[in-house]
C-alpha positions in Angstrom: 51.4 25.0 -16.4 47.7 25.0 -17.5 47.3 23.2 -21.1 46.8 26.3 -24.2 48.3 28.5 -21.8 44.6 29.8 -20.3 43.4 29.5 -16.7 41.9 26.6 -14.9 38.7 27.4 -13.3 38.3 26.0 -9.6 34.7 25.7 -9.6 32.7 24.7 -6.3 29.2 24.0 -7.4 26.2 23.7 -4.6 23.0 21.9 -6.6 20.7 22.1 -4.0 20.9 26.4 -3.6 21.7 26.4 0.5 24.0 29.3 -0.2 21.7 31.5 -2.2 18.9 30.6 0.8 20.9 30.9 3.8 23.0 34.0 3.0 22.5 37.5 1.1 24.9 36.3 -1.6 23.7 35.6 -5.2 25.3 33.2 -7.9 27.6 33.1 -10.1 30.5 34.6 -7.4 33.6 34.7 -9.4 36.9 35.5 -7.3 38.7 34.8 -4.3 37.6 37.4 -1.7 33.5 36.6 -2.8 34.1 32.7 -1.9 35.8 33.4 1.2 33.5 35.6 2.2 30.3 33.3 1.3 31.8 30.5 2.5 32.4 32.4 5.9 28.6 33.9 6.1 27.5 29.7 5.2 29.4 28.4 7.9 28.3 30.7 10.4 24.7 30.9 9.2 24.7 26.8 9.4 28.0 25.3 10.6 26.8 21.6 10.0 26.6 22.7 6.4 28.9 20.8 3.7 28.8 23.1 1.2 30.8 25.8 2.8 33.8 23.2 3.0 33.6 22.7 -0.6 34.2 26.4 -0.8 36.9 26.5 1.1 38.2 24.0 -0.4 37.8 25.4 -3.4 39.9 28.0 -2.2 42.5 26.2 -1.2 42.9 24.1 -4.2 43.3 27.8 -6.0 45.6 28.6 -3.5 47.7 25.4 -4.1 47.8 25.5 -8.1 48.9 28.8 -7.7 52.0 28.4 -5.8 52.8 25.7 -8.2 52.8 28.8 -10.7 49.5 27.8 -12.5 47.2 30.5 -13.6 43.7 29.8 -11.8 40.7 31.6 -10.9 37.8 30.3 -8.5 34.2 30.4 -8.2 31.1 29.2 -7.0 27.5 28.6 -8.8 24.4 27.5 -7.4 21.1 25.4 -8.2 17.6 25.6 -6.7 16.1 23.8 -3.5 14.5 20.6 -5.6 18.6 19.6 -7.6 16.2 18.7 -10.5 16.0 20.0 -14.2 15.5 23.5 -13.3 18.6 23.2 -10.7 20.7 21.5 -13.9 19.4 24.8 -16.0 20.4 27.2 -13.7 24.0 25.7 -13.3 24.3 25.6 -16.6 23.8 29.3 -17.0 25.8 30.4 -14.2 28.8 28.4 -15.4 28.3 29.9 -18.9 28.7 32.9 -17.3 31.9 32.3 -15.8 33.0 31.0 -18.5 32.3 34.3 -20.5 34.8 36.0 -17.9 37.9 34.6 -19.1 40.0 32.2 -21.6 39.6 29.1 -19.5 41.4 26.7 -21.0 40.1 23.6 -18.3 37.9 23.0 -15.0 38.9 21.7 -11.7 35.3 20.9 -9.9 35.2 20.3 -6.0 32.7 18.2 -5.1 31.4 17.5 -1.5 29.0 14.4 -2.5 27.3 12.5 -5.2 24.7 14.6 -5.9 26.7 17.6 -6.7 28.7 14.9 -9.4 25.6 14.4 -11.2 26.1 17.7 -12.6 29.3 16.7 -14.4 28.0 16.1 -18.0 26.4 19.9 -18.2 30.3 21.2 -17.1 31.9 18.5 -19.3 29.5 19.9 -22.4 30.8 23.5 -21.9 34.5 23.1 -20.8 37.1 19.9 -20.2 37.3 18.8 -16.5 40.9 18.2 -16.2 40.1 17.0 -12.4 37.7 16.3 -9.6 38.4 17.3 -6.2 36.6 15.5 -3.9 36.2 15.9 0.2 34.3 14.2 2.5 32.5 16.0 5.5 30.7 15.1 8.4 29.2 11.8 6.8 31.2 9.0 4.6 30.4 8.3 0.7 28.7 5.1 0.7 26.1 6.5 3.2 25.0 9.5 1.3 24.6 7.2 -1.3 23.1 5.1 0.6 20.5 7.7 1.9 20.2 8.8 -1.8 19.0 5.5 -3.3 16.8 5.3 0.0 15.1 8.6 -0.8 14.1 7.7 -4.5 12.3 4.0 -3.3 10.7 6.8 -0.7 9.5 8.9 -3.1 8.6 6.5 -5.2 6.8 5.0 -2.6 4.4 8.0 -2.6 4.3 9.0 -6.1 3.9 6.0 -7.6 0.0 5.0 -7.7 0.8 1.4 -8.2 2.7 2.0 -4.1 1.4 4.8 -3.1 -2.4 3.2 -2.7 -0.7 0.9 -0.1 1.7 2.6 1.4 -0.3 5.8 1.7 -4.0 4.9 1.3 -4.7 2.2 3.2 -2.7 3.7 6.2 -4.9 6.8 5.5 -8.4 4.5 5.4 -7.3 2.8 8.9 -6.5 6.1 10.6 -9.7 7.9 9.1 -12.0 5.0 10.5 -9.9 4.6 13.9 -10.4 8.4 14.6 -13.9 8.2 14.0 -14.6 5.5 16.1 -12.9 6.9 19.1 -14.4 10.0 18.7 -17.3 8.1 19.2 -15.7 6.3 22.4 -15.5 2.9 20.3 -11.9 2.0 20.8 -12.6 -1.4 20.4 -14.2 -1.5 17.4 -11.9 0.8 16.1 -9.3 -1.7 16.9 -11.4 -4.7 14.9 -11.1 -2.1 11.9 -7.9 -1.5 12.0 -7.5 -5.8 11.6 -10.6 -6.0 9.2 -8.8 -3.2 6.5 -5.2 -4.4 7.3 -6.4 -8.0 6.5 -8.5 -6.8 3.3 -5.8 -5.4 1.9 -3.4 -8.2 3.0 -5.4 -10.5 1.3 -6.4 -8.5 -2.1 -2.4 -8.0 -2.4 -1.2 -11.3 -1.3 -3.5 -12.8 -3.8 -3.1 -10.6 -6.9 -6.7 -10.3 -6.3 -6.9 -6.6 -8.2 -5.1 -8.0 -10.6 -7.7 -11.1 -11.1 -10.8 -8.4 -11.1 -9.0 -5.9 -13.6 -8.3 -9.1 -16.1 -11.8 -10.3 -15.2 -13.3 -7.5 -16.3 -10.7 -6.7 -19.4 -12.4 -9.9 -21.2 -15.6 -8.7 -21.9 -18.3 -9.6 -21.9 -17.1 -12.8 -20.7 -15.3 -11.1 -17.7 -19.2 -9.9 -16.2 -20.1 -14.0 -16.3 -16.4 -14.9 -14.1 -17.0 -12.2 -12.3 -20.6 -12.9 -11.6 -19.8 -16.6 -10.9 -16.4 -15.6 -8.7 -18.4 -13.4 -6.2 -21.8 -15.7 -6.4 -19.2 -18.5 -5.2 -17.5 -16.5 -2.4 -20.6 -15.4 -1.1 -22.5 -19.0 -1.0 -18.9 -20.4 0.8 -19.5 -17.5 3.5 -22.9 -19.0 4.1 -21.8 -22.9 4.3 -19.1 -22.1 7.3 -22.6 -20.2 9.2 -25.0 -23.3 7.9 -22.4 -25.6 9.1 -22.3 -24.5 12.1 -25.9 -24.2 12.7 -26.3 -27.9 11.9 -23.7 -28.8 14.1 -25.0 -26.9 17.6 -28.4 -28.1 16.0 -27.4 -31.7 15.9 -25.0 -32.3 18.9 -25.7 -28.6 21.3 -24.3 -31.0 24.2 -20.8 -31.4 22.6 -20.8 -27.9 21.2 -21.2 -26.3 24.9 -18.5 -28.9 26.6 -15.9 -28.5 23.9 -16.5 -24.4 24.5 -16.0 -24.9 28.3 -13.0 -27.3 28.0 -10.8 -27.4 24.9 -9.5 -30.5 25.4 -12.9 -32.7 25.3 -12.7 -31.6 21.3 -10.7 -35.1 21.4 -13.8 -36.7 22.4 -16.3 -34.5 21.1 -14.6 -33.5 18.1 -15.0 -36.1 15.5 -18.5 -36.0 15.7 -18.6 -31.8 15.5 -16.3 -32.1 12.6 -19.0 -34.6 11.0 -22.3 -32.3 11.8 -20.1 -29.4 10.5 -19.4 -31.1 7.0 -23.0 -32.7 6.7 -24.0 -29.2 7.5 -21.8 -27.6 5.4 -20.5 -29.4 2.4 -23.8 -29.0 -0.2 -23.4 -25.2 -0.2 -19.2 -25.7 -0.4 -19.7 -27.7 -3.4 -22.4 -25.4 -5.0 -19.6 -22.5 -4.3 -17.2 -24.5 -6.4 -19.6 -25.9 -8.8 -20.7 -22.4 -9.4 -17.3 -20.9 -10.1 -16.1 -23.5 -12.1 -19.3 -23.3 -14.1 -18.7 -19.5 -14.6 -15.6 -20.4 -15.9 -16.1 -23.4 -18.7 -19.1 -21.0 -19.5 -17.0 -17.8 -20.3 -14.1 -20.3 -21.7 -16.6 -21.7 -24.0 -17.8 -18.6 -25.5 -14.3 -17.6 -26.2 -13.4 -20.7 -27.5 -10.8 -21.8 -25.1 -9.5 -25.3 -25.0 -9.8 -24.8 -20.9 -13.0 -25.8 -21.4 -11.8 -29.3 -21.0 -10.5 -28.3 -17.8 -13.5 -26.7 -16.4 -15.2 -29.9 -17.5 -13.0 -32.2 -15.8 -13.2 -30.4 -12.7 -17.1 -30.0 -12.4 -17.2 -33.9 -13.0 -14.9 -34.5 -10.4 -16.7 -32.6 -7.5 -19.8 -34.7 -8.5 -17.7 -37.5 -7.6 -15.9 -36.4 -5.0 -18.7 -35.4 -3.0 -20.3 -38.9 -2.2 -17.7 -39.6 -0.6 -16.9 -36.9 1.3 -20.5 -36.5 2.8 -20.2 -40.2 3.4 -17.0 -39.7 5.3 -18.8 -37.1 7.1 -21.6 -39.6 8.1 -19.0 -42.0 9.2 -17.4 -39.5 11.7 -20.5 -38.9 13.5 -20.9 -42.9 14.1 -23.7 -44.3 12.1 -23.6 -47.7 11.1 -22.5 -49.1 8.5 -21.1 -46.3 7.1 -17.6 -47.0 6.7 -18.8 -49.6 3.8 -20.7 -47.3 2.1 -17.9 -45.0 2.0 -15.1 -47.8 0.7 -17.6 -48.7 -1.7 -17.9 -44.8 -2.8 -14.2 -43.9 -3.1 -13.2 -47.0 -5.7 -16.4 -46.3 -7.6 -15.0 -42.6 -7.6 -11.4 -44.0 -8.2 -12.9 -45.9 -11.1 -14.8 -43.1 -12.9 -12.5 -40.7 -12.3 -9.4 -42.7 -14.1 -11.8 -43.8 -17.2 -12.9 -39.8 -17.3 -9.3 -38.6 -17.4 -8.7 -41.2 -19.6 -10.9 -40.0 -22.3 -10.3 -36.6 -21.6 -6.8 -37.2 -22.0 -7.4 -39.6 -25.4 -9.4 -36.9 -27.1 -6.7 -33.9 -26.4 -3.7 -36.2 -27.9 -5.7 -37.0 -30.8 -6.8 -33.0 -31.0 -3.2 -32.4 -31.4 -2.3 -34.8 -33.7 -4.1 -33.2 -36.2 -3.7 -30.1 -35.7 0.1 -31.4 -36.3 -1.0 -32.1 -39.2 
């Protein structure tokens, strides 16, 4: 017999309101005959729906406890389309209501998937559960919860702004300039688009670069002078690879047009390209860097940074590093004499880069020391 000597309450609960929407019945239904006969109207309004099992199986679960001489009454309550707060409320109220009909002395709730369990603390709070019933219909437990965890990533997905500008935006951007473009019979250019935005925003999220502006410009002022020096670097690298190439077709047209008719003459041509191409090229690379690494010690030193140092180090060694790479570059295209020139500018390099680091490195130990002390 029932604990207290009150009824047990069979109570099938449906959070998400399909009975309410697809039927003329209306929540709390308290009784046998009113669950049968919503259950019935369910399942023939929607057959594939799992909520008019739970009923019935609600109803059989009374039916059972009753010819085991247990007092029991059944009845069904209902939430609202969204199963969020206002879906929790509305249970909660509907069950109180039940409640109010009798001295229940426990519940028995029939559940037909996870989501309807999530409402067991608001049934807990107002009466014991003295068991769960739970039936499986048309789809296994693990995948409803699997589909469960994969609709909260999906909303997520497009709520969230820190997704949502990815997953949603960019998507949005490429389709908006795609259909414009073909309305203007430029598939093809729609389709370079569609690469230039994917690879834009490849690149900005690949390399944090968002991230990188948003601290830039959180340090100010100093974040205007890295930011300056960032973009003034990226745009003077853009030129080099066009200067490059200009020097190259302007120094050796001859091996520029064989190499683009035949591929494989790059292994005769090629060295020499490579060399036109970095004599061409390399002053503007190594203003680029210079630049940015300038920017840097600049808006390290007016924070007071011990980077500084670093910066330093680094501007030094591109002045010393670039002898020898434009000397290497006059080697491959075959002067004379070049190959000594470009031994002899290495060791010198070598040499002033180990006393530099040296130093560098001797002045930061003894830094420390006294702040040690």
């Amino acid at each position: 017999m029932s604990e207290q000597g009150g009824k047990l309450l069979i109570l099938a609960v449906d959070r998400d309101g399909d009975l309410e929407s697809k039927t003329k019945f209306r929540c709390p239904l308290y009784g046998r005959e009113q669950i049968v006969s919503a259950a019935t109207q369910l399942a023939i309004s929607d057959p594939e729906e799992a909520d008019a099992n739970a009923m019935f199986a609600a109803v059989r679960e009374h039916d059972r406890l009753e010819r085991q001489g247990e007092s029991c009454e059944v009845a069904a309550v209902c939430g609202v389309a969204d199963s969020g707060l206002d879906a929790d409320r509305k249970i909660r109220r509907e069950v109180e209501n039940v409640l109010s009909r009798d001295a229940f002395s426990g519940i028995v709730l029939v559940s037909d998937g996870v989501e309807d369990e999530q409402i067991l603390p608001i049934v807990q709070s107002l009466k014991p559960i003295v068991s769960v019933v739970r039936i499986v219909v048309k789809h296994s437990r693990t995948v409803e919860e699997t589909y469960l965890v994969l609709g909260r990533y999906l909303k997520m997905l497009i709520n969230d702004p820190r997704y949502s500008r990815f997953v949603i935006g960019v998507p949005g951007v490429i389709l908006l300039f795609a259909g414009i473009l073909i309305l203007f019979n430029r598939a093809f250019e729609a389709g370079i688009a569609i690469l230039l935005i994917l690879g834009t925003a490849f690149l900005i999220r690949g390399f944090s670069l968002d991230k990188l502006l948003t601290s830039m410009l959180s340090s100010r002022p100093y974040g205007y002078l890295r930011l300056f020096s960032t973009v003034a670097s990226v745009i003077i690298f853009l030129v080099a690879i066009s200067t490059g190439y200009t020097y190259m077709d302007l120094k050796d047209a001859y091996g520029v047009q064989q190499v683009g008719l035949n591929a494989a003459l790059f292994l005769n041509y090629g060295p020499t390209l490579v060399g036109y191409y970095l004599l061409g090229a390399l002053p503007l690379v190594w203003a680029s860097f210079a630049i940015y690494h300038i920017g840097a010690l600049l808006a390290h030193l007016a924070r007071g940074s011990p980077r500084v140092w670093r910066d330093g180090v680094l501007i030094v060694l591109l002045g010393l590093l670039y002898l020898p790479m434009s000397q290497f570059a006059v080697f491959l295209t075959g002067q004379p004499n070049s190959s000594i020139l470009l031994v002899s500018e290495v060791l010198v390099g070598l040499a002033a880069t180990f006393a530099l680091v040296t130093a560098v490195y001797g002045r930061i130990r003894s830094r420390a020391s006294l702040l040690k002390e």
